[in-house]
N, C-alpha and C positions, 0 to 999 in steps of 0.2 A: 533229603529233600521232602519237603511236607506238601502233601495235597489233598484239597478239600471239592468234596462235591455234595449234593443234597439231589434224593430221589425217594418216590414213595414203593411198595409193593409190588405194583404194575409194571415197573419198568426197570425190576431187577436184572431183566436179560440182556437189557439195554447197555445200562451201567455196567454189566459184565463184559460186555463189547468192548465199551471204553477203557475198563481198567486191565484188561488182556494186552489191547495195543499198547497204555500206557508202559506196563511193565515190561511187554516186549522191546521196550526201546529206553530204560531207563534202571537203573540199579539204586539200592541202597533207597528209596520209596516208601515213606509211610504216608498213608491213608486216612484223612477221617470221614465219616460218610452221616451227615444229618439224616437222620429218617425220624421217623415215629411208626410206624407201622410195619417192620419186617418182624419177621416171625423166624425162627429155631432155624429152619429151612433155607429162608433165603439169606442168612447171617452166614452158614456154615458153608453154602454152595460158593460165597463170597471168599471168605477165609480159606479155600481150596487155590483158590489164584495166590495165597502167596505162602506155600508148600508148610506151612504148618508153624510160620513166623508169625510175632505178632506184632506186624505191622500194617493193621487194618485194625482201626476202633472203631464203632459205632456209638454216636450219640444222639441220643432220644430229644427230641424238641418239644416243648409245651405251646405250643402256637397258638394260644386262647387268646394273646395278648394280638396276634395279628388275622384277629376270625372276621374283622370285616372289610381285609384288604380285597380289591377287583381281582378275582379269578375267571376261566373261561374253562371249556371245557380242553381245551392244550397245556394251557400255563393254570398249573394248578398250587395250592397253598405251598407247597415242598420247596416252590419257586422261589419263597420270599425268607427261605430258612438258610442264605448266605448272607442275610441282616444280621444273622445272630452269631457270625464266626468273632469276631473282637471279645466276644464274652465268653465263649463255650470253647473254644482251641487255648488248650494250657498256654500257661503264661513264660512257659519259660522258652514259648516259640516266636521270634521277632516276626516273620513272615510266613505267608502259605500262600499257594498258587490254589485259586478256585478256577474249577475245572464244571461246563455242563455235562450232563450224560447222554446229550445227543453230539457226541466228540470222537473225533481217531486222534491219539495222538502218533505221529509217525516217524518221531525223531527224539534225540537228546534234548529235554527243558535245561538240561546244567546252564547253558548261557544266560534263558530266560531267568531260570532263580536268581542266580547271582549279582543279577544288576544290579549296580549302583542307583537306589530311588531316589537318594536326596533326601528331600524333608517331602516329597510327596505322599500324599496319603493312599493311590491306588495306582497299580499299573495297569494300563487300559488298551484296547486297540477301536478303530473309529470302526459307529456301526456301518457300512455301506450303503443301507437301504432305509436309514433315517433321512428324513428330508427337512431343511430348515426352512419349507415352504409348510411344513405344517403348522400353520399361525394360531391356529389354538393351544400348540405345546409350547410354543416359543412366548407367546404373548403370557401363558400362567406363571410360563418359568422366571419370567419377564430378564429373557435373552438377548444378547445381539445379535445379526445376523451372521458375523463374524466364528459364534461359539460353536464349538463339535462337539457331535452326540457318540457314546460308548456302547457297546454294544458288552454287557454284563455278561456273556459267556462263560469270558475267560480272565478274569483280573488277580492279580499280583494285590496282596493284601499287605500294606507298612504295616502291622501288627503291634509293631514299637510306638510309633506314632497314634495308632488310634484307639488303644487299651484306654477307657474312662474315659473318652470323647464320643465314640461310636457305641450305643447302646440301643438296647429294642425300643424303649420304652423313646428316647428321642427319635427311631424312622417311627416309630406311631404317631407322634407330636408330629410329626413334619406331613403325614398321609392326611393328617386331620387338618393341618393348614389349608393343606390343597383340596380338602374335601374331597380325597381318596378318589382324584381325578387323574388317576393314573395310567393313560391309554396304551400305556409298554408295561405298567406295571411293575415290578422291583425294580427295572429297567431304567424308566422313569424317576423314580424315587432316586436311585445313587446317583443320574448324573444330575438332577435338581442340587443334591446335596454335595456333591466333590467336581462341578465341572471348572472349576478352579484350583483345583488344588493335584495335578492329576501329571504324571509321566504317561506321555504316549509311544505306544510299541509297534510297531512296521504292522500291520493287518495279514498283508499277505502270506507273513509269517508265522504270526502267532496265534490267528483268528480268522483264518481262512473261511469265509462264509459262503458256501458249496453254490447257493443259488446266482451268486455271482457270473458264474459260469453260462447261464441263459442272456446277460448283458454285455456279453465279449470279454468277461474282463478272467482270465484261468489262473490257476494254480500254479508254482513253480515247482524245481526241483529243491527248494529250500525252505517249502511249506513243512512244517513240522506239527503247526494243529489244523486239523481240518474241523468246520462247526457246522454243522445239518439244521442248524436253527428256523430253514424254509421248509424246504420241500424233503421229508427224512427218507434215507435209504430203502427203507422199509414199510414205508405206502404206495397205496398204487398211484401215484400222484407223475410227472413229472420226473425223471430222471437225469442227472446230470455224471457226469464221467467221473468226479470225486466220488460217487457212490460206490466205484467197483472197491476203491479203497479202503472203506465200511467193509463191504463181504469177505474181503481177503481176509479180513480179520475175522468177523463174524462166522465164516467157518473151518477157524478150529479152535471152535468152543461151543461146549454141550447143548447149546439154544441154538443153533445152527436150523437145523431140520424142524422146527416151531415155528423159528420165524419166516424161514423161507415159506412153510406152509400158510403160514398169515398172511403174508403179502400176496397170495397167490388167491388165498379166498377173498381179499381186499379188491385185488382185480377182476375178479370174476361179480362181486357184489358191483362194481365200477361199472363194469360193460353192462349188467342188468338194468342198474341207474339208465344208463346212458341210453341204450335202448328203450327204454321207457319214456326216457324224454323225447326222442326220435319221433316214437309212435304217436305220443302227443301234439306235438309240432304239426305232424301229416296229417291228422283228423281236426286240429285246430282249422288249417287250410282248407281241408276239405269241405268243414262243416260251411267256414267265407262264402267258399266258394258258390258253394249248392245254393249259400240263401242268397247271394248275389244274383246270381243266377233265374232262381223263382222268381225274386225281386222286379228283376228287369223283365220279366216277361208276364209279369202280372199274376205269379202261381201261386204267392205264398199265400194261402188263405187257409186259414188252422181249420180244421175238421173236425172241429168241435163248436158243438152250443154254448160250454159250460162259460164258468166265469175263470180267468185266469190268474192262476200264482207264478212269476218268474223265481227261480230258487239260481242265485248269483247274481248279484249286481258287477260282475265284472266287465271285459269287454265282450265276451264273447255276449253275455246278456244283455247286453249293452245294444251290440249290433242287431242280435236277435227282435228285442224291442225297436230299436232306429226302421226296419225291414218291415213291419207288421203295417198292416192298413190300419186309415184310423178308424174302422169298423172292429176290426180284431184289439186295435189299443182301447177303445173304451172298456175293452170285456175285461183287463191286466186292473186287478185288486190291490196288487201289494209286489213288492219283493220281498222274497228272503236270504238275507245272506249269513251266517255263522260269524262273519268276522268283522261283523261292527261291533261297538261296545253299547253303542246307544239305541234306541227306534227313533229315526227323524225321516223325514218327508225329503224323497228326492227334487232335483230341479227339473226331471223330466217329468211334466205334467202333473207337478205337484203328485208323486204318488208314493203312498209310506211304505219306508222299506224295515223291516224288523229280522230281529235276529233269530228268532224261533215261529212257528205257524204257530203253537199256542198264545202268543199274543195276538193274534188273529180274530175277529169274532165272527167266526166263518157260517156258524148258524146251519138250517139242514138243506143249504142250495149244494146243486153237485159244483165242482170245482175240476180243474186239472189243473198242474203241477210240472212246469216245462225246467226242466235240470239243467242248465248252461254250463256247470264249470268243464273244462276240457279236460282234467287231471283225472285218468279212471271214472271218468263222467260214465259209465255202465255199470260200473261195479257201485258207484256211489248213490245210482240212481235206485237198485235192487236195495241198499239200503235202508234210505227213506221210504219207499212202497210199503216195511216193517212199518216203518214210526206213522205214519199219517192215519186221518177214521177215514171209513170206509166209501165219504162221499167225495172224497180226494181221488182224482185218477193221476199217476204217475209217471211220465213219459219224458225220456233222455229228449234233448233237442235232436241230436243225429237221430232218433226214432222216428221223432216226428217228421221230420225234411226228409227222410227216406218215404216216410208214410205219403206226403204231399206229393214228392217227386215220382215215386213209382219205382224204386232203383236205389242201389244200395249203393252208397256216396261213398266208402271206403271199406277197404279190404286190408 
């Protein structure tokens, strides 16, 4: 039985995952494994799973010819190196089962290899969570509503059939028709290219995709590939029950105690996030609150003479300025915000918002400098207080509506 998979460096441990469970459920198993980047080390830790046989090759990829396919920072170039199995898996193999590395396999593939393909060019199973309401994929692919999408996980390659038909250099012709508008990406690309031409294989069995499991729809006792292609076992993301299946395997093999430590500091980095966003959310309200609050009772009246810079055209700066008497709004000069591209004139009272104070011609009047965005708006404010001259004063919005109110709006 021949199978193929493609993985870069990073995810050696990974692929070790998968070809531990594959072997543990499958005999007589050779291996090809596309990379370009494994080194002495992770070749050899590889070649330990199959006790000193040689049936694990490695081969090297020149992927220069697919360097301006869409990658992300999940699906990375390694992705698009099962384009090159029709050329690169010796010739005297009819077939090979491509296998992803986010995979358990947990049963015997003999039935899967052996299938009878016919004259079909790939065996596929349907993605679950493609939708044919995506009418910009449908409309390029120029689809009927009728047609199903594959989920490239795990496909059965005719090898007989597609030697001298399938080559790199035609999926680059074909990325290049679509003008490399490939929003699944390799994914994309085979079923533009084989959705006619294709044996379909029960899902549930062959390509069990884990996230399914948050939809009602589980796993049987006759799933035999499990695919992590959503939510993987090993983030702090979202857990699903197929994941314990991952760890069974996952620990007993040498990466065991790494990875559980990874996911652990992935959840602890999680909760930091999340608490953080928490905080913001609370002091967002809070900050509402207070200037509603002044607002309605006639309080908010800035405590300053100077001439004023808002720094954030967001909402909170937004409300901040809405809130202001139009005594205190004639003094407001400018905004500043970091994340325009251009300086153009807002619609509120016509006033120019620029991307840095140096476009400013501030000249030698004193100024103050009110910091609206809610995101570590104190840390961010200590900041800017660095970067400004010296007749700039600096003041958080919470600073200031504490200063007005008398009273410290959050804790």
């Amino acid at each position: 039985m021949n199978i193929c998979t493609s993985a870069n460096s990073k995810y050696v441990k990974y692929l070790y995952v998968m070809l531990y469970s594959l072997l543990s459920n499958n005999d007589a198993v050779t291996v090809y494994i596309l990379q370009k980047d494994f080194n002495a080390n992770d070749k050899q830790l590889i070649k330990g799973l199959f006790n000193g046989e040689d049936r694990v090759i490695f081969i090297d990829i020149d992927d220069c010819l697919i360097k301006n396919a869409p990658t992300t920072e999940k699906i990375s170039v390694e992705s698009y190196y099962r384009l090159y199995i029709p050329e690169v898996i010796p010739e005297n193999i009819d077939r090979i089962l491509y296998l992803d590395v986010d995979i358990i396999v947990n049963g015997s593939l003999e039935c899967l290899f052996e299938i009878d393909m016919g004259e079909a060019s790939l065996g596929v199973c349907r993605d679950r969570f493609w939708r044919m309401a995506d009418r910009e994929q449908k409309d390029l692919f120029g689809w009927k509503d009728e047609c199903r999408y594959f989920n490239a996980g795990v496909i059965l390659w005719n090898l007989r059939k597609l030697r001298g038909r399938h080559t790199i250099k035609k999926c680059v012709s074909v990325m290049r028709e679509l003008d490399y508008n490939l929003k699944f990406h390799d994914n994309d690309l085979l079923n533009y290219m084989y959705h006619d031409n294709l044996m379909w294989l029960p899902s549930i069995k062959y390509n069990y995709q884990s996230d399914a499991e948050f939809i009602g729809e589980d796993f049987s006792d006759e799933t035999v590939i499990f695919h992590f292609a959503g939510s993987s076992p090993w983030s702090a993301g979202l857990h699903a029950l197929s994941h314990k299946i991952w760890w069974e395997y996952a620990k007993n093999t040498p990466f065991y105690m790494e990875i559980k430590d990874e996911m652990l500091d992935k959840f602890e980095a999680g909760y930091n996030v999340l608490w953080e966003e928490l905080h913001q959310i609370r002091m967002y309200s809070a900050t509402i609150d207070t200037m509603n609050l002044l607002s309605k009772n006639g309080l908010l009246n800035i405590p300053y003479e100077s001439k004023m810079i808002i720094y954030g055209h967001g909402e909170l700066g937004k409300c901040f300025y809405k809130h202001l008497s139009q005594k205190d709004k004639s003094r407001v000069i400018g905004w500043i915000d970091k994340k325009i591209r251009r300086n153009f004139v807002d619609d509120i009272d016509d006033i120019p918002i620029c991307s840095d104070l140096s476009v400013m011609d501030l000249g030698q009047d004193n100024y103050i400098m009110i910091v609206t965005p809610s995101y570590q708006m104190t840390k961010l404010t200590n900041e800017i207080r660095k970067q400004v001259p010296s007749n700039v004063v600096v003041v958080s919005l919470m600073e200031l509506l504490e200063k007005i109110a008398g009273y410290s709006i959050y804790r």
